[in-house]
PLY file of the C-alpha trace (Angstrom):
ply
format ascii 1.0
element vertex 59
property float x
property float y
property float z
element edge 58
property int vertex1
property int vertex2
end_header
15.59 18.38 -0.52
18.48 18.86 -3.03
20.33 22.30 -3.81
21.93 22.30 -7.50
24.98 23.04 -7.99
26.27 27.03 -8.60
27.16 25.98 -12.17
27.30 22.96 -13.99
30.00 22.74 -16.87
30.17 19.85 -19.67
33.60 18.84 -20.26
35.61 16.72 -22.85
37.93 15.34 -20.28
38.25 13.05 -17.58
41.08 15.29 -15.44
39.95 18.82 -15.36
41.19 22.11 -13.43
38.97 24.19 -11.46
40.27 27.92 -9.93
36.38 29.43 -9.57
36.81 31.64 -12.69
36.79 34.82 -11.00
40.37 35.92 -10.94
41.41 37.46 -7.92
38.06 36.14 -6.21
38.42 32.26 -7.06
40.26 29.67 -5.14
42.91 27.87 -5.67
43.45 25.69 -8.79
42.82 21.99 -7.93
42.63 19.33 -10.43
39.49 16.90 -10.11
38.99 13.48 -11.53
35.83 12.49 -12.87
34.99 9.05 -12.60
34.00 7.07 -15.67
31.46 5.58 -13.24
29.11 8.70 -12.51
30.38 11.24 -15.27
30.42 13.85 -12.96
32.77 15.27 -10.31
32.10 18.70 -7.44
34.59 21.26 -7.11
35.10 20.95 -3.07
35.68 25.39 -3.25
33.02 26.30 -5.82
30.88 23.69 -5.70
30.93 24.03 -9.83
30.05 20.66 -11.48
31.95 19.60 -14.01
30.03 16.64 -16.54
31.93 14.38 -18.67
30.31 15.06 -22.14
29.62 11.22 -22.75
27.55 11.21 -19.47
25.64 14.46 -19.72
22.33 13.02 -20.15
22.62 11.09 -17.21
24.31 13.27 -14.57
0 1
1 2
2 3
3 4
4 5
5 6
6 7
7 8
8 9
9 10
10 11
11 12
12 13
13 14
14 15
15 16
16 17
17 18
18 19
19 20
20 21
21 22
22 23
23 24
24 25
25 26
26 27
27 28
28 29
29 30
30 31
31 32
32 33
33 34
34 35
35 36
36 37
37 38
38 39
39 40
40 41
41 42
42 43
43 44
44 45
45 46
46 47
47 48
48 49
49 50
50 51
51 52
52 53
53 54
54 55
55 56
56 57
57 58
């Protein structure tokens, strides 16, 4: 059984920041890496994937 991710956002760039959105209620902001191998890359707070845009019909 898989759970999908909270959110899923497509992105233009490789290096991306994440701080949950939610002001006062989000995390910390951590910058995440996407590889150019899967496209895709989990926020380890939010669980909020991020896409690469080139790789959106695969991820």
């Amino acid at each position: 059984m898989t759970i999908d991710a909270p959110e899923t956002k497509v992105v233009d760039s490789y290096r991306i920041a994440c701080d949950g959105g939610e002001g006062a209620l989000g995390h910390p902001r951590v910058w995440l890496q996407i590889p150019e191998s899967t496209g895709w890359v989990e926020c380890p707070y939010c669980d909020c994937k991020y896409v690469h845009k080139d790789h959106q019909d695969a991820a």
